[in-house]
C-alpha positions in Angstrom: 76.0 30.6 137.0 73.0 33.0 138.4 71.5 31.4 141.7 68.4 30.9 140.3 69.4 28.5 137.6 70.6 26.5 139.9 67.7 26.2 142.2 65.8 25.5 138.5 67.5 22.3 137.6 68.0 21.1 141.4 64.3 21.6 142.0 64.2 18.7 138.5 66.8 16.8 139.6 66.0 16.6 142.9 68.2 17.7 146.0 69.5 19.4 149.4 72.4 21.4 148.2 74.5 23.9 150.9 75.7 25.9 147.9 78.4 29.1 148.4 78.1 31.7 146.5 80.9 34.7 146.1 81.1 37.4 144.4 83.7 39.8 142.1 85.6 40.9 145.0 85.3 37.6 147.0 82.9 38.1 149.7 81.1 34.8 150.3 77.3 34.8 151.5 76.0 31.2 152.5 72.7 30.3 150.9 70.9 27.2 151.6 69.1 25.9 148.2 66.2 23.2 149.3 64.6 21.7 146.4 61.6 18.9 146.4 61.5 15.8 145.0 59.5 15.8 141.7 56.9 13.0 142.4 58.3 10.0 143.5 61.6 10.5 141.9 59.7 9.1 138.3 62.4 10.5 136.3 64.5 8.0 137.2 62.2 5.1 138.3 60.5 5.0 134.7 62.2 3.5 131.6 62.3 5.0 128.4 61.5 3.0 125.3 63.9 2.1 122.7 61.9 1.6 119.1 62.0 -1.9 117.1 64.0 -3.1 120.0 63.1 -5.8 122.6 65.7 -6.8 125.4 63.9 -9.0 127.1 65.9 -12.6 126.4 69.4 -10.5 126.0 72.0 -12.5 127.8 72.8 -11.9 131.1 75.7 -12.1 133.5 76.4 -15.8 133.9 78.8 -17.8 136.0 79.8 -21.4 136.2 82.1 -23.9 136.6 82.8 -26.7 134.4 81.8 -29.5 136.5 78.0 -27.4 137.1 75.6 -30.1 137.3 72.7 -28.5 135.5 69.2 -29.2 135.8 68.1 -31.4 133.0 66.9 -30.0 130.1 69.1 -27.1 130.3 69.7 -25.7 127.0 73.4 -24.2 126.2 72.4 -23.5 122.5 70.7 -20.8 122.2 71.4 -16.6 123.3 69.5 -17.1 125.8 71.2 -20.5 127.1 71.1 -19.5 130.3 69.4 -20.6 133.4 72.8 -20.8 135.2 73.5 -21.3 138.8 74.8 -18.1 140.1 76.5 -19.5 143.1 79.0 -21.4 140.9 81.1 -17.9 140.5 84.1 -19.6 141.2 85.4 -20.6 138.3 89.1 -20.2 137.4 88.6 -18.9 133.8 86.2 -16.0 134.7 87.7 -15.2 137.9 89.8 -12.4 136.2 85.9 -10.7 135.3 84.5 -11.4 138.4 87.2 -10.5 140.9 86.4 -8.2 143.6 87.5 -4.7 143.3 91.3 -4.6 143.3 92.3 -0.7 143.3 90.9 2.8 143.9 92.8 3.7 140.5 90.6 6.0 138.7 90.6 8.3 136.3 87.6 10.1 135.7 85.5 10.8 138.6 82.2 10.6 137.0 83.1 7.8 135.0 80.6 5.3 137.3 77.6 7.4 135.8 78.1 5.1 132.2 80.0 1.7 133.8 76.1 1.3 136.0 74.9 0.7 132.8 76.8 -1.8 132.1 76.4 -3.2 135.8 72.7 -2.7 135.6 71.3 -2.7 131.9 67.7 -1.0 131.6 65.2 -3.5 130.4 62.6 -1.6 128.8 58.7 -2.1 129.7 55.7 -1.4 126.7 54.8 1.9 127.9 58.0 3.3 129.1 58.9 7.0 128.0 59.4 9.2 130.8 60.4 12.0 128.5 57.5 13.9 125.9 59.4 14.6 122.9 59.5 18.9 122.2 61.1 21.2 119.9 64.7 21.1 121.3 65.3 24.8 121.2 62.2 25.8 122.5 59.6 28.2 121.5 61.8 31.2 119.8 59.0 33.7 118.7 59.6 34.8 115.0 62.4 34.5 113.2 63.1 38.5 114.0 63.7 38.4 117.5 66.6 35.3 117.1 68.5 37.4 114.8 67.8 41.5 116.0 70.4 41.6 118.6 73.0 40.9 116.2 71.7 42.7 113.0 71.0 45.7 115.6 74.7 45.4 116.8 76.1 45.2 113.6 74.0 48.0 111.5 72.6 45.4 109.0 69.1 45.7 107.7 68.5 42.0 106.3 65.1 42.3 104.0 65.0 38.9 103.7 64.5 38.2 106.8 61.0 37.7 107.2 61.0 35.1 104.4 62.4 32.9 107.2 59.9 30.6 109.5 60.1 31.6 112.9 61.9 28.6 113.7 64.4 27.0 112.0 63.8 23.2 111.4 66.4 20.5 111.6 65.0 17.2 109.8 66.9 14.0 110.3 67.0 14.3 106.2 69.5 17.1 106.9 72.8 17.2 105.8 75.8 18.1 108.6 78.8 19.7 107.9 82.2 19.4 110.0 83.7 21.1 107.1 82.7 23.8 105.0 82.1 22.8 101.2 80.6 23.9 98.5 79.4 21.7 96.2 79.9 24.3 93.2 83.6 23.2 93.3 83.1 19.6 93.0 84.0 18.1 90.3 83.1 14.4 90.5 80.9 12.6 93.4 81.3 8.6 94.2 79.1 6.6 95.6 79.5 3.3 97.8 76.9 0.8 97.3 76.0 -1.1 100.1 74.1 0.6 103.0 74.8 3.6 100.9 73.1 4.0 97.4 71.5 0.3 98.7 70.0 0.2 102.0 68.8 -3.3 103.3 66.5 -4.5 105.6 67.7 -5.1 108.7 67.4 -7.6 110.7 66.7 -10.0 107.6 69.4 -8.9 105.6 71.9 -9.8 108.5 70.1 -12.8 108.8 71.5 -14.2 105.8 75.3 -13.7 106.1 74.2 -15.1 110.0 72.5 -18.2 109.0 75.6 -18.9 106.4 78.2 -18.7 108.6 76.2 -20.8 111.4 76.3 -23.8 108.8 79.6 -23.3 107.6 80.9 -23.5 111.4 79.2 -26.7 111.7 79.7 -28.3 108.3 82.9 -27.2 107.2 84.9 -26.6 110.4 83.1 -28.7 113.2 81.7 -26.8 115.3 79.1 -27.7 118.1 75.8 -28.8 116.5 74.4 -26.2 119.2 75.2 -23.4 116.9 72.8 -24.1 114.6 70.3 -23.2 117.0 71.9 -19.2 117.9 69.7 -16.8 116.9 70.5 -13.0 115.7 69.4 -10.1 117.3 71.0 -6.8 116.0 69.8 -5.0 118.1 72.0 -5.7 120.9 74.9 -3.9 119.0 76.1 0.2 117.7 78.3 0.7 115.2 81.5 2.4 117.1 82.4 -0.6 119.5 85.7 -2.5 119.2 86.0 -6.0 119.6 88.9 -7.6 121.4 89.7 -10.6 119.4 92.3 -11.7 122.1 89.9 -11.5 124.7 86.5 -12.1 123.5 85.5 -8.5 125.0 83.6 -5.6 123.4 84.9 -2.3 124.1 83.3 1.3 124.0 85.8 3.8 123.8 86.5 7.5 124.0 88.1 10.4 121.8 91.2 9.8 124.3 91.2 5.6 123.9 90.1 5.6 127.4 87.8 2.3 127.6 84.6 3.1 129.2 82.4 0.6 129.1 83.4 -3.3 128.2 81.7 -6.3 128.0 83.1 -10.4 128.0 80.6 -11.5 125.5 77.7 -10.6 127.2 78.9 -10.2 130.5 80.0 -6.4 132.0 83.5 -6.2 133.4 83.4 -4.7 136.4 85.1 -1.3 136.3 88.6 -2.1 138.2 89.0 -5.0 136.5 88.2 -3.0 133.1 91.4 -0.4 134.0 93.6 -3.8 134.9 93.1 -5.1 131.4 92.9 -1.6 129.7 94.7 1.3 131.6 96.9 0.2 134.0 100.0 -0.4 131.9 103.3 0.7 132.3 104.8 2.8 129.5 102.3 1.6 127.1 98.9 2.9 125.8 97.1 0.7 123.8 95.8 2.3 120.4 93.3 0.0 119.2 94.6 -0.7 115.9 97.4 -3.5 117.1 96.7 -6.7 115.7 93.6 -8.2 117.6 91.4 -5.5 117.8 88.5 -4.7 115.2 86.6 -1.6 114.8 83.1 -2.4 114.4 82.2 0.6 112.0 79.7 -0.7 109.6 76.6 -2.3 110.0 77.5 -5.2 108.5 80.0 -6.0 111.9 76.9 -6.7 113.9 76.8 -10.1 112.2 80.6 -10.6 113.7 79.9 -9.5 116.6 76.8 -11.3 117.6 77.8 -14.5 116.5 81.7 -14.0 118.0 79.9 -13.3 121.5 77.2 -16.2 121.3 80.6 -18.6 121.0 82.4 -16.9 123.5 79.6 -17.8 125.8 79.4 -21.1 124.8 82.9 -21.5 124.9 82.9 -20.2 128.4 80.0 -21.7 129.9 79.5 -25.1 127.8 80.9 -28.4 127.5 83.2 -28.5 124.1 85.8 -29.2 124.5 86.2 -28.5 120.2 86.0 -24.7 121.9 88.3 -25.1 124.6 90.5 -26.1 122.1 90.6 -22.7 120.4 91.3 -19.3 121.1 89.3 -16.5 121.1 91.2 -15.0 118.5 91.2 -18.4 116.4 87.0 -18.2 116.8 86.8 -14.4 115.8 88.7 -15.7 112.5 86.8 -18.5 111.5 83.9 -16.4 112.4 85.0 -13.2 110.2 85.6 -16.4 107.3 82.4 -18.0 107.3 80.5 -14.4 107.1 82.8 -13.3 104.5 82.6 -16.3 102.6 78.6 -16.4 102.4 79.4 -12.7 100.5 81.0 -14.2 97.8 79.5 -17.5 97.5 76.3 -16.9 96.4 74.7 -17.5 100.0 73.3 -13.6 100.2 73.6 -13.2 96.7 71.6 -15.7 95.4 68.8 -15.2 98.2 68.5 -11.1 97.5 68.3 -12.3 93.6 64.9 -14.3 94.3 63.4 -11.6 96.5 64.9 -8.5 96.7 62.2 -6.6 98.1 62.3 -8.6 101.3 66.0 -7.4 101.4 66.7 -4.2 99.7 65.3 -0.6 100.8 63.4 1.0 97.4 64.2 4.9 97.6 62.3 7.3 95.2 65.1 10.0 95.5 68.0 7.7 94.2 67.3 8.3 90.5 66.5 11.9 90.2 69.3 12.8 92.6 72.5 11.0 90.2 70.6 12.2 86.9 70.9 15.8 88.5 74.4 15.9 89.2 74.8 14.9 85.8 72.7 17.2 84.0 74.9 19.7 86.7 78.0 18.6 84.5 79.5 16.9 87.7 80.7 13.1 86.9 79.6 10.2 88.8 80.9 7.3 89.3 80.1 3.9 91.5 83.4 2.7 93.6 82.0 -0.9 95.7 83.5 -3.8 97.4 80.9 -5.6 95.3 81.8 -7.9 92.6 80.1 -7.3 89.4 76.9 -10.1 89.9 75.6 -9.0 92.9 76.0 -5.2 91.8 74.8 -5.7 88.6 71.1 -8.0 90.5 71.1 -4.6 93.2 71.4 -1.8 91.2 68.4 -3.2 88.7 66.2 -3.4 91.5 66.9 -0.4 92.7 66.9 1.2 88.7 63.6 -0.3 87.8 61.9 -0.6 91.2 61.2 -4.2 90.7 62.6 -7.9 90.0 63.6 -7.9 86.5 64.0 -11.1 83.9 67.0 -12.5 83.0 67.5 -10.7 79.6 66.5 -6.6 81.4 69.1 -7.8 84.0 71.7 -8.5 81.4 70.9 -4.7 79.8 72.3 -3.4 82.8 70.2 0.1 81.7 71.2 1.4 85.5 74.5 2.0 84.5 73.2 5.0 82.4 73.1 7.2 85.6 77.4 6.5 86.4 80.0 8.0 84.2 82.3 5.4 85.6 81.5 2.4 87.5 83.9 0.3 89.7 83.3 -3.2 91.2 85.3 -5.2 93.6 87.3 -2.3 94.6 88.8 -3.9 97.2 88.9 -0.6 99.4 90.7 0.0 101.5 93.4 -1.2 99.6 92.1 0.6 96.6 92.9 4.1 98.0 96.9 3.7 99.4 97.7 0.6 96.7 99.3 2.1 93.5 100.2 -1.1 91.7 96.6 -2.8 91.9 95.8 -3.9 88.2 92.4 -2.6 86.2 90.0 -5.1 84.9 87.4 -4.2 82.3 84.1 -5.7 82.7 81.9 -6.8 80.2 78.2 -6.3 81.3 76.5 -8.6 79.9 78.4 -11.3 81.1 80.4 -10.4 84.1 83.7 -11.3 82.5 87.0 -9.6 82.8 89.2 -8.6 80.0 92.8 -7.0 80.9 93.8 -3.4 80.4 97.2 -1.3 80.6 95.3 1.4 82.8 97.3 4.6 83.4 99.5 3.3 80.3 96.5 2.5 78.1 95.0 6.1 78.8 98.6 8.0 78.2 98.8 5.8 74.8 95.5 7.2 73.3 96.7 10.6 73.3 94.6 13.8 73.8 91.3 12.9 75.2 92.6 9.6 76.1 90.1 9.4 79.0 87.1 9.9 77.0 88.6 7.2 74.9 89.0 4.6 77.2 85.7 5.2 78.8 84.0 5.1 75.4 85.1 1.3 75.1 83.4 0.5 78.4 82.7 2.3 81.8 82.4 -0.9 84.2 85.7 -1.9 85.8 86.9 -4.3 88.4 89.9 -3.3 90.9 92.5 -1.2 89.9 93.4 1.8 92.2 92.9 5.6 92.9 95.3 6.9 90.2 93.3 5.2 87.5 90.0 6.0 88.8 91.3 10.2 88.8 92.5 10.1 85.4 89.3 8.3 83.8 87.5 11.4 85.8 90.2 13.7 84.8 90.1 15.1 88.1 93.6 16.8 89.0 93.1 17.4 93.0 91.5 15.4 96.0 89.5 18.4 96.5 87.9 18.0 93.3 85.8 14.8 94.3 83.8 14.1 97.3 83.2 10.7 98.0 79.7 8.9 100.2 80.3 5.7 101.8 78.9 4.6 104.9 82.4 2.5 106.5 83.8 4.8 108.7 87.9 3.5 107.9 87.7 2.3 104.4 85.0 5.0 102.7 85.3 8.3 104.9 88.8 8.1 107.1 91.5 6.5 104.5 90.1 9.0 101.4 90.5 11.9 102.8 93.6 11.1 105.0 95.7 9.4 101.8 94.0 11.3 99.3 92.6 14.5 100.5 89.2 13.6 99.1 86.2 15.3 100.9 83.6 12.8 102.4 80.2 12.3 103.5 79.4 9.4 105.7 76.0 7.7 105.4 75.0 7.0 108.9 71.3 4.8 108.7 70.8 5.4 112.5 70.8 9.2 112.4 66.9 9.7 112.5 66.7 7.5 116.1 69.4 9.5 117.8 68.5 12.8 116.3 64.7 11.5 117.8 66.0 10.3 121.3 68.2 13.5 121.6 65.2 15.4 121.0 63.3 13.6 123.6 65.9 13.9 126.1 67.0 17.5 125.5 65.7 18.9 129.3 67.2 16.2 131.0 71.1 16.9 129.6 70.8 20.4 129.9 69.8 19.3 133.5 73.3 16.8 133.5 75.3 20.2 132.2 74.2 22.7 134.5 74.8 20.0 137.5 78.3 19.4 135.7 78.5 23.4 136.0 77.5 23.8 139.4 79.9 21.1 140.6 82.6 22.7 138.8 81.9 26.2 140.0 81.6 24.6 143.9 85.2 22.3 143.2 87.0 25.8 142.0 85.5 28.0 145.0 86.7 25.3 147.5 90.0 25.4 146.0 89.9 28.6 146.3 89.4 28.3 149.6 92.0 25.7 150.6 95.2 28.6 149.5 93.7 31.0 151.2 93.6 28.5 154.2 97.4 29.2 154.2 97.6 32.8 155.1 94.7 33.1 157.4 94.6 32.8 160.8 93.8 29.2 163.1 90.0 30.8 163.7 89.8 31.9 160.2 91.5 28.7 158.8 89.0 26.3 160.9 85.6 28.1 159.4 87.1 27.8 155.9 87.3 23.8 156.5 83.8 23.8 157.8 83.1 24.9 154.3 85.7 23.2 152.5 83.6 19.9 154.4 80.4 21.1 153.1 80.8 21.9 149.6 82.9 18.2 149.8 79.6 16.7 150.8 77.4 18.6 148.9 79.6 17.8 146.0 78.9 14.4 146.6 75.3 14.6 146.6 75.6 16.2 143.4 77.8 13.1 141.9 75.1 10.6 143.3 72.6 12.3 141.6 74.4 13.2 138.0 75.5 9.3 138.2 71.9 8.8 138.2 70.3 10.9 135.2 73.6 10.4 133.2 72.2 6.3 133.5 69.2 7.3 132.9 70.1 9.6 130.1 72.4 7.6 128.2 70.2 4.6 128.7 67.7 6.2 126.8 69.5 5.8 123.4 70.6 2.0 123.7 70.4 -0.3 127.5 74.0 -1.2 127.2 75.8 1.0 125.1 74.4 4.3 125.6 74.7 7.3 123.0 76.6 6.4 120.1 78.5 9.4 119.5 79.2 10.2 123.2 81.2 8.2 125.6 80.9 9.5 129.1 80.7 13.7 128.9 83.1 13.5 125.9 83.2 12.3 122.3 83.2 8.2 121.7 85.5 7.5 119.5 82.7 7.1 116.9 81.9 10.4 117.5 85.5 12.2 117.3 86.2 10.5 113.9 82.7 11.4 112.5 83.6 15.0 113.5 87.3 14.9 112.5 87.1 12.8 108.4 83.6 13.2 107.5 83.3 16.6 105.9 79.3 15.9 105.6 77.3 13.4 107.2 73.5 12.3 106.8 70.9 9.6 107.3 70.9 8.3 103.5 72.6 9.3 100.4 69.6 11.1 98.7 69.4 13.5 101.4 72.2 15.3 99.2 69.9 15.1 96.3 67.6 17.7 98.9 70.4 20.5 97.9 70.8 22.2 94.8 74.5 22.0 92.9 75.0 25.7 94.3 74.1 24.5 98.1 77.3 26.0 100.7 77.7 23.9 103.9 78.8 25.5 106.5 80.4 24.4 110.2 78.5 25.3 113.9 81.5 26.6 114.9 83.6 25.2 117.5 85.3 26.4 121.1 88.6 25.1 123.4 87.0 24.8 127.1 88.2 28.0 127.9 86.5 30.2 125.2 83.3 27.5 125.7 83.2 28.8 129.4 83.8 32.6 128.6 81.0 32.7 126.1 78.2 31.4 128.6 75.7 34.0 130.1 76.6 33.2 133.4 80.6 33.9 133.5 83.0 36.7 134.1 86.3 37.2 132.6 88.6 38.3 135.5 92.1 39.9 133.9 94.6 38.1 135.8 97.3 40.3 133.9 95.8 43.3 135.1 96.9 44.5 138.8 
């Protein structure tokens, strides 16, 4: 990297750097780089805001022991039933969290940059937003001068050119390709409903299924009175996090199931004790999919979650014994049963029935965008979890923008924009379960009649799809092979299906059945927004990751060459082998501090939910590896005509990612 560069981004971040420079044929000139502090160091003294979010009663690090006398009046019912004494730290069951640092075992060296926010979470002020938000690529001129290298290079005269704007704009209504598609060869799309063709309101949607399962802890299955009082704050939670049902801990992980940031309930693990529990095993790497641990990767988790870590708490820091009685793993079940149970009892049905508006997300894209695929001669079909009531009350709201009466609801006139529509699906079972039996349902009623399926379509001869379907297009259950021959569809290829569950929509469709996807990802616009805002400061974190790189190699350098030379020679190549060692650790100290600051910018605790450390979060590396598309809301695909191509950024191995930078130089090792 040119020399100037890096006086650029140290004169932001903010350091003394003794920086060696060599060139081509290896002769090394010493520079000293001084670089003032901007301000009072406000880039990292200033917290950054976090939208529709306030962190100012989370839960914080709490230790006691049983016997704590507490003051009276102390409350242990709420999220915030804290006020504990922090001197009682002694107590047997946390010790294992609290324990002082046991080993130097580490793995990544810059790995403390994302565990200090766990250690220190930012707490956000009303004004704070150190960053202005700018075009993230810059100002480019017109749209000529981006592409005339290239063109120039290549002898192409491109008239069409100038029809361009002069820079291109990337809305968070955009549609992202991992892998190209045209939508010209699909012959059928499906749609999920929840949180993808319906989007709820959050937090009061969530506040049903929590509320339900609060009162079915405590009525049916005797829980603490206390619970009643827990309150929900989504918030607190991304989508991507795994919960350790065993252990009552919350785990963000990486691309390479390297745990990088966990939490006991509310509480950080310290980052030894984190690699006891996670990486220091013999012979054994956990995967993350062994019984007891559960991916949090829909929205509708953060109701689990929340209300699993409120009782882990409590368990921990109250006086039940009804808790200490059970298992973590026993609570996360119960838990998991209670909020599953208020789906299909009527508890969130019945509520979003009276007033859906106050629950359910109107968009005015929905109907135009399925009507067009039709008149596009490309089938659609519905494919939910959702049993046919609750459907049947959603998709009218959403069809005629409004609460309807009893007799419009029974009319079901949505159902005119599906070719095929399929209820309780039971995914993920639905996609890798050949012998699951098809129900037909009639509409008016919700009641289920039996059919032969695959049998039933063989039996009516030629056409015998068109047949079935004409004695009634609503289903309930069955499986993949009878939902491909009603659509007549004789590849995976052929249909792409939108969901937004990471496993049961996007992962298992296109791993079993070779089906292309697009994931539905309702938190796209904030980080697309926050990424924006915080462009500067990572390419600040990069070119410091760079640097330190480029300072590492010309030390090692160094330290062979250290072998042939002579004593004199050999003791001025360890005075530089020392500096570069401590100006590499000035670098570190201050990368550990804008990757905090960074990271803490798109969530206090969890950081950026695609990126874990300088790597993909496991979030991330399955978003880029199973969904073929991915966007914001399911109408953004109603933004692209039927003839729309999407096409991949490319991508590069470390190697060809270094070689392609401005500031490298290919050296032929094979050439003498």
């Amino acid at each position: 990297m040119p020399l100037q560069q890096h006086h650029n981004i140290l004169s932001r971040i903010g350091s003394r750097i003794i920086y060696y420079s060599y060139s081509s044929n290896m002769t090394r000139t010493l520079f000293s780089l001084t670089a003032a502090l901007v301000g009072s160091s406000s880039a990292f003294t200033q917290s950054p805001s976090f939208s529709n979010a306030s962190f100012c009663n989370a839960p914080m690090t709490r230790t006691m022991q049983k016997n704590t006398v507490l003051p009276a009046g102390t409350d242990l019912t709420r999220r915030s039933f804290s006020t504990l004494s922090e001197s009682a730290s002694s107590s047997p069951r946390h010790s294992m969290l609290f324990a002082k640092e046991m080993s130097t075992y580490d793995i990544d060296t810059d790995e403390n940059a994302e565990q200090s926010l766990a250690d220190n979470p930012i707490t956000y002020g009303a004004n704070g937003q150190p960053f202005s938000p700018q075009t993230v690529n810059g100002d480019a001129g017109n749209v000529a001068n981006r592409y005339s290298s290239v063109l120039e290079s290549m002898d192409l005269s491109i008239p069409s050119l100038k029809e361009l704007p002069s820079q291109r704009p990337i809305s968070s209504n955009d549609v992202f390709c991992n892998r190209e598609l045209r939508l010209d060869n699909i012959r059928a799309i499906g749609f999920d409903m929840d949180y993808t063709l319906a989007q709820y309101q959050q937090p009061n949607f969530d506040k049903l299924a929590f509320d339900g399962a609060k009162e079915k802890l405590v009525n049916s299955l005797g829980y603490p009175k206390e619970v009643l009082d827990f309150e929900y704050d989504h918030t607190y939670w991304v989508r991507g996090l795994i919960i350790d049902t065993a252990r009552g801990n919350f785990l963000k992980i990486d691309r390479h199931k390297y745990v990088r940031m966990a939490y006991h309930g509310f509480s950080p693990i310290s980052s030894n004790m984190r690699k006891q529990i996670y990486s220091k095993t013999f012979n054994k790497q956990p995967s993350f999919t062994e019984k007891g641990y559960v991916n949090m990767d829909t929205l509708f988790q953060h109701v689990d979650a929340h209300l699993f870590a409120l009782l882990v708490e409590m368990k921990d820091f109250g006086e039940h014994e009804f808790l200490d009685m059970r298992t973590y793993e026993e609570i996360y079940r119960q838990v998991r049963e209670c909020v599953d149970l208020c789906h299909r009892d009527g508890v969130i049905k019945d509520e979003v029935a009276r007033d859906p508006e106050k629950y359910l997300v109107l968009d005015d894209g929905l109907l135009p965008m399925l009507r067009q695929y039709r008149e596009n001669g490309i089938k659609v079909f519905l494919l939910t979890n959702s049993y046919w009531e609750y459907t049947s009350t959603a998709m009218n709201y959403l069809y005629h923008e409004k609460k309807v009466d009893e007799e419009t609801q029974k009319k079901n006139e949505w159902t005119e924009l599906f070719d095929l529509v399929v209820v309780g699906a039971c995914k993920p079972a639905y996609l890798k379960d050949p012998y699951l039996n098809l129900f037909r349902v009639e509409p008016e009623d919700g009641s289920l009649k039996n059919t032969d399926g695959l049998f039933e379509i063989e039996a009516l001869g030629e056409g015998g799809a068109e047949k079935f379907l004409e004695m009634g297009k609503c289903f309930q259950g069955g499986n993949w092979n009878h939902l491909q021959a009603m659509l007549e569809t004789t590849a995976g290829e052929e249909i792409i299906y939108v969901g937004d569950h990471l496993y049961a929509d996007v992962l298992r469709s296109k791993r079993a059945l070779g089906w292309r996807s697009c994931f539905i990802m309702p938190e796209l616009p904030e980080e697309m927004r926050i990424f924006n805002s915080q462009v500067d400061l990572r390419k600040s974190i990069m070119q410091l990751r760079s640097l330190r790189d480029e300072l590492g190699a010309y030390a090692d350098t160094m330290r062979l060459e250290m072998t042939k030379a002579s004593f004199s020679e050999s003791r001025a190549m360890e005075k530089k082998i020392e500096q570069i060692e401590e100006d590499d650790g000035k670098i570190k100290e201050k990368l550990s501090e804008a990757h905090r600051q960074y990271h803490s910018a798109f969530h206090p605790r969890w950081g950026q939910m695609f990126v874990a450390g300088y790597q993909d979060s496991r979030f991330g590396y399955f978003v880029k590896n199973y969904a073929c598309l991915y966007t914001s809301k399911a109408t953004n695909l109603g933004l692209a005509s039927a003839a729309r191509a999407f096409r991949t950024s490319g991508e590069l191995l470390p190697h060809d990612n270094m070689l392609s930078r401005p500031s490298t130089e290919f050296v032929d090792a094979e050439v003498e």
